[in-house]
C-alpha positions as semicolon CSV with decimal commas, in nm:
position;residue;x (nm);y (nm);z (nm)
1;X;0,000;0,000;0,000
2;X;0,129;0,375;-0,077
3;X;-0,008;0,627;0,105
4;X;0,022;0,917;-0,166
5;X;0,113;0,840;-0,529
6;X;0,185;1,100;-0,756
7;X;0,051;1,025;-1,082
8;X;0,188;1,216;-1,375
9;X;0,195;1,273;-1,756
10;X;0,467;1,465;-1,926
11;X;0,579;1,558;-2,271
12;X;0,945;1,718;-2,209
13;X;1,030;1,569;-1,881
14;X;0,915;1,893;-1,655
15;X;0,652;1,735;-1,508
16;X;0,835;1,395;-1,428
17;X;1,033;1,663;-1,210
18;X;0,743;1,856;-1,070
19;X;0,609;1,469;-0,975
20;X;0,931;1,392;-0,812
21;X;0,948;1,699;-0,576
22;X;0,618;1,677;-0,447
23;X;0,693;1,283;-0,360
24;X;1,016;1,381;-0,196
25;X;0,832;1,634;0,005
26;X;0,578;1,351;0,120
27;X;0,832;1,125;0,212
28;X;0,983;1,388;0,415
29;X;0,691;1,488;0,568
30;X;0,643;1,048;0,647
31;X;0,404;0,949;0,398
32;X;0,539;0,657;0,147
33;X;0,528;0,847;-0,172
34;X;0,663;0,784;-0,510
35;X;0,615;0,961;-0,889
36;X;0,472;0,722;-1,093
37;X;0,443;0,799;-1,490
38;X;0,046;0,716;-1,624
39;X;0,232;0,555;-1,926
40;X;0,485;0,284;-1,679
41;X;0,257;-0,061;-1,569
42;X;0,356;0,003;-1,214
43;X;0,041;0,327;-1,281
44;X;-0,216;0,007;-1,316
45;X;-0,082;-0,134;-1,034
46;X;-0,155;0,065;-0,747
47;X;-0,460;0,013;-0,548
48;X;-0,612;0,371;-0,517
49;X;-0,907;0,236;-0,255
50;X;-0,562;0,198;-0,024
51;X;-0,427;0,566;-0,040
52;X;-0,503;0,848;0,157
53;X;-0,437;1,094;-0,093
54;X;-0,328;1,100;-0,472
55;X;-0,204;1,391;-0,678
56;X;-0,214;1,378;-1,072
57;X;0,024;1,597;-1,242
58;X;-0,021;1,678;-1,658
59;X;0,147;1,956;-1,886
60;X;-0,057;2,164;-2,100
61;X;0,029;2,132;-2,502
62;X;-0,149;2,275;-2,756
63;X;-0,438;2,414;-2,473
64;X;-0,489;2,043;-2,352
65;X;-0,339;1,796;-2,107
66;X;-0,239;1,470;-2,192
67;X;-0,497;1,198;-2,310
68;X;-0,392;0,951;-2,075
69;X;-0,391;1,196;-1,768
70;X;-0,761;1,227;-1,913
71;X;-0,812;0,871;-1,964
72;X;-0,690;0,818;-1,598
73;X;-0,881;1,084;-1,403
74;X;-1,210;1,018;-1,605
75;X;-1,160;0,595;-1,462
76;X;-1,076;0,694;-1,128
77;X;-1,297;1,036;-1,075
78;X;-1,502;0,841;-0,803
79;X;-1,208;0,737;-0,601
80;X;-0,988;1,069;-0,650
81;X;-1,288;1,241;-0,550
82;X;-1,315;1,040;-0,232
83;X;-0,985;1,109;-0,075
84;X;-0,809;1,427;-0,038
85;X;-0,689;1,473;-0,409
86;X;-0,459;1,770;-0,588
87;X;-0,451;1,827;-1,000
88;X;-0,115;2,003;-1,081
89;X;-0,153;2,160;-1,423
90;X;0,212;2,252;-1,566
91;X;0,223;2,481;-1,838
92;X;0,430;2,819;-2,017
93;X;0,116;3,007;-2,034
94;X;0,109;3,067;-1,649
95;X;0,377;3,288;-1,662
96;X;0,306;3,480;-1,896
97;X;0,332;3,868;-1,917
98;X;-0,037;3,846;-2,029
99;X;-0,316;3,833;-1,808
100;X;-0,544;3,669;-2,097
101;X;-0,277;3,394;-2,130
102;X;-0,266;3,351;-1,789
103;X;-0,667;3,352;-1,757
104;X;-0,687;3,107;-1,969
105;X;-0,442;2,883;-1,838
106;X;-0,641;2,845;-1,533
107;X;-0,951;2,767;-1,724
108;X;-0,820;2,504;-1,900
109;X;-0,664;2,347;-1,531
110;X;-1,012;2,376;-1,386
111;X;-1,161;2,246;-1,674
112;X;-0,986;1,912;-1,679
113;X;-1,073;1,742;-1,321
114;X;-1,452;1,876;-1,422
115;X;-1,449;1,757;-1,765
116;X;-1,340;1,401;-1,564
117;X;-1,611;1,434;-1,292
118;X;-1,329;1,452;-1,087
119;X;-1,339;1,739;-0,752
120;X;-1,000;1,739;-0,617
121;X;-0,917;1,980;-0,307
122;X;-0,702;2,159;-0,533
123;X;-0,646;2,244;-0,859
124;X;-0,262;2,415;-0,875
125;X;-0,105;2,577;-1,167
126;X;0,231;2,557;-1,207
127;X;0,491;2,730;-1,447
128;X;0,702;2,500;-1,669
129;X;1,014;2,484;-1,841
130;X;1,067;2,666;-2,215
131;X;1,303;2,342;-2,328
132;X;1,462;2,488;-2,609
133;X;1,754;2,215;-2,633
134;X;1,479;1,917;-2,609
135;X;1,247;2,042;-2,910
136;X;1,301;1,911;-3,238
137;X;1,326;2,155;-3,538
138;X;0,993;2,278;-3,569
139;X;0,845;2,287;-3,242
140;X;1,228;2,537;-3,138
141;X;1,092;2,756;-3,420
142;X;0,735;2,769;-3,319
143;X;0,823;2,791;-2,948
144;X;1,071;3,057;-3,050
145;X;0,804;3,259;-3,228
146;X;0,545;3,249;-2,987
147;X;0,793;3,356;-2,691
148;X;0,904;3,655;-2,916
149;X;0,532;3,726;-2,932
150;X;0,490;3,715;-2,567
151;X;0,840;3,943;-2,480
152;X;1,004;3,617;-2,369
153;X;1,336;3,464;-2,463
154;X;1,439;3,361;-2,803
155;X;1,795;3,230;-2,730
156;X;1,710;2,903;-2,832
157;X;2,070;2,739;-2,710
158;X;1,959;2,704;-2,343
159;X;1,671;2,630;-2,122
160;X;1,411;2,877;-1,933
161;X;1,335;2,755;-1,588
162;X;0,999;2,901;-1,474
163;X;0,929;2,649;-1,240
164;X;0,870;2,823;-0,872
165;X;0,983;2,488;-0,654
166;X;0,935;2,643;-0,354
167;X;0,521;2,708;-0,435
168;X;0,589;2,308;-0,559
169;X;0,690;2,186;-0,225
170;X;0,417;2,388;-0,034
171;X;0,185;2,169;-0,217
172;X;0,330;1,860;-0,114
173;X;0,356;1,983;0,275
174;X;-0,012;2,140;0,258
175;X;-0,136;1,786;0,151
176;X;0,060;1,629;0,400
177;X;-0,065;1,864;0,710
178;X;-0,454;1,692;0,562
179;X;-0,343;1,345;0,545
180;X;-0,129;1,292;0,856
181;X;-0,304;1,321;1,216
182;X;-0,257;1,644;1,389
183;X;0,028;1,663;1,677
184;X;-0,076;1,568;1,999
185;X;-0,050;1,842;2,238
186;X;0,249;1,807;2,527
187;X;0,077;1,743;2,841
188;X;0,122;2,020;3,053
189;X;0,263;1,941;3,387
190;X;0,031;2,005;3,693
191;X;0,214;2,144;4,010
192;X;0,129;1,996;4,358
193;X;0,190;2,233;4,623
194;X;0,350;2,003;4,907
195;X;0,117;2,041;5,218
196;X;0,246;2,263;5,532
197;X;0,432;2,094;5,790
C-alpha cells in the first residue's frame, strides 16, 4: 500500500520533475510516496481504494493535457474524489506577461478534473520549463516565435526555468498537514503544592 502516489503525464520531462518533488516532500513529511508515470505498468498497479491521498500531475500542449492523464482521471474520478486529491496543471502560459494567457491557463486546469467528474481539493497551476535544447526543429521555431510574441526569450541554445519549486513543495507539505493526524499536544505538567508541615 502507498499512502500518496503521484501520478503524472509529461511531454518534455518537466513534469516527471514537478512529480518527483512533491513525492520527496511527502516522504519527508512520512508518507510513502513515489512519482509514478500514467504511461509505466507500475500506474495500473496501485490500489487507489488503499491511499489516503493522490495527486495527478499533466502539462498543457497545444491548450490540452495529456490523453492519458484524461483517460486516468475520467476511470478513477469516483475514487480521486473520495480522498483528499490535488490536480497540478504545468504549463508556459502561467507565466506569462499576459493576463489573458494567464486567464486562460487556469480555465483550462479547472476544466480538466470537471471535464473528468473529478473534484479534487485543489487544482494548482504551475509554471514549466521553455526546453529549447529538447524540441526538435519545428516545435524550437514555433516555441521561438510564440515567446518573441509574448516578450520572452528567443535564445534558443539554453533552457528557461519558470518552475517556482518552492510554491511546488508547499503543495506537497499542505497535503501532507490533511493526510497525517494532527500533533498531539504536550501534556502540561500540573504542580502539587506540598502540604504545610
Amino acid at each position: 500500500m502507498m499512502d500518496v502516489p503521484v501520478f503524472y503525464a509529461t511531454t518534455e520531462g518537466q513534469t516527471r520533475r514537478v512529480a518527483e518533488c512533491l513525492a520527496s516532500v511527502l516522504r519527508e513529511r512520512g508518507l510513502d510516496s513515489r512519482a509514478i508515470a500514467l504511461t509505466s505498468p507500475e500506474a495500473d498497479d496501485v490500489n487507489l481504494e488503499a491511499t489516503r491521498a493522490v495527486i495527478l500531475a499533466a502539462s498543457v500542449h497545444g491548450g490540452e493535457h495529456q490523453p492519458v492523464a484524461r483517460a486516468f482521471a475520467r476511470r478513477h474520478a469516483a475514487v480521486l474524489s473520495a480522498r483528499p486529491s490535488i490536480f497540478v496543471s504545468v504549463s508556459l502560459s502561467i507565466h506569462s506577461a499576459r493576463d489573458g494567457e494567464v486567464a486562460k491557463a487556469r480555465r483550462i486546469a479547472h476544466a480538466f478534473p470537471a471535464g473528468a467528474g473529478w473534484t479534487p481539493i485543489t487544482v494548482a497551476c504551475v509554471a514549466g520549463r521553455l526546453a529549447y535544447t529538447q524540441y526538435g526543429f519545428l516545435k524550437r521555431w514555433v516555441m521561438r516565435r510564440i515567446a518573441r510574441q509574448n516578450g520572452g526569450p528567443t535564445d534558443t541554445s539554453r533552457d528557461y526555468e519558470y518552475t517556482d519549486w518552492n510554491a511546488v513543495r508547499g503543495l506537497g507539505d499542505d497535503l501532507a498537514r490533511r493526510v497525517l493526524p494532527a500533533p498531539r499536544p504536550e501534556p502540561v505538567p500540573v504542580l502539587v503544592a506540598a502540604a504545610g508541615r
